[in-house]
N, C-alpha and C positions, 0 to 999 in steps of 0.2 A: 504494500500500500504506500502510496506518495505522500508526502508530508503535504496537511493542511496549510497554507500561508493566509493569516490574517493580517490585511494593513489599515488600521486604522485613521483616521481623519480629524485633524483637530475642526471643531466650529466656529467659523466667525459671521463675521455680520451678514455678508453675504454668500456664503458657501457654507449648505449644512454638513457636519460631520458623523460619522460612524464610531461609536466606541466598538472594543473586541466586542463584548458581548451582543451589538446589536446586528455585528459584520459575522458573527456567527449564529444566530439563530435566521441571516437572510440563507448563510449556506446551509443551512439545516431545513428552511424551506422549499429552496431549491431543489433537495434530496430526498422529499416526503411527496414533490410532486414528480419526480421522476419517479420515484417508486409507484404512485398511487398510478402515473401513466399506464404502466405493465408492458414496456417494450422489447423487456428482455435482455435487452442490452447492457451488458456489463452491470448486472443485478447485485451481483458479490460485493462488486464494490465499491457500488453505491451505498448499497447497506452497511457495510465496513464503516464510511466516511462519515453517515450518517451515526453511527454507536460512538464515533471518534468527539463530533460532533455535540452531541446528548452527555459523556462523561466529561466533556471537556464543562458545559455549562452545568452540571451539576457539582464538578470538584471545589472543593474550598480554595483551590489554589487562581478560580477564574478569579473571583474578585481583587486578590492582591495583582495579578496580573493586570488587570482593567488598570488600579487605580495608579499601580508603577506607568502603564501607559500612557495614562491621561498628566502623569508631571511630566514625562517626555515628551511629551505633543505640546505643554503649556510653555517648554521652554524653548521650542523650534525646532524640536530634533523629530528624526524619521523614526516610524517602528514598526517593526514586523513582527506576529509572534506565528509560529512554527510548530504545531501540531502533530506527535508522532503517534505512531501506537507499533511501540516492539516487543514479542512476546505475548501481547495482550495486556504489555503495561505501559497506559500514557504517558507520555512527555511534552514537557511544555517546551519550550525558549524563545525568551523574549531579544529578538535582535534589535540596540538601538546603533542609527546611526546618524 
């Protein structure tokens, strides 16, 4: 499975922005209507992405990751955070740059 990449977007006056969590439950939409589609198409892992997805916003570790992001965005820096799933066991990484 491919590492999830979420980037997030600071908000300003004129440009609304995405925290991780709201840039991850659109890809979690995204992948409940591919599934609900039924086209067959690489169904594994979608469903994979979509569990990556579901444990990433359910772990305690999403909100310290949100709010680490939202200082990096406030102070003009870029940030990626990077979704794994090895063994069946999540990982996060928050890339600032």
């Amino acid at each position: 499975m491919d590492t999830i990449d979420l980037n997030p977007s600071y908000s300003t006056k004129d440009i609304p922005g995405k925290c991780i969590k709201c840039l991850a439950e659109h890809e979690l939409n995204i992948c409940l209507r591919e599934l609900l589609a039924d086209e067959n198409y690489n169904t594994e892992e979608v469903q994979k992405r979509f569990e990556m997805l579901v444990t990433f916003l359910k772990s305690p570790e999403s909100k310290k990751l949100r709010d680490e992001s939202e200082r990096c965005l406030a102070d003009g820096r870029q940030v990626t955070l990077k979704i794994n799933f090895d063994d069946n066991k999540p990982s996060y990484e928050l890339k600032v740059d």
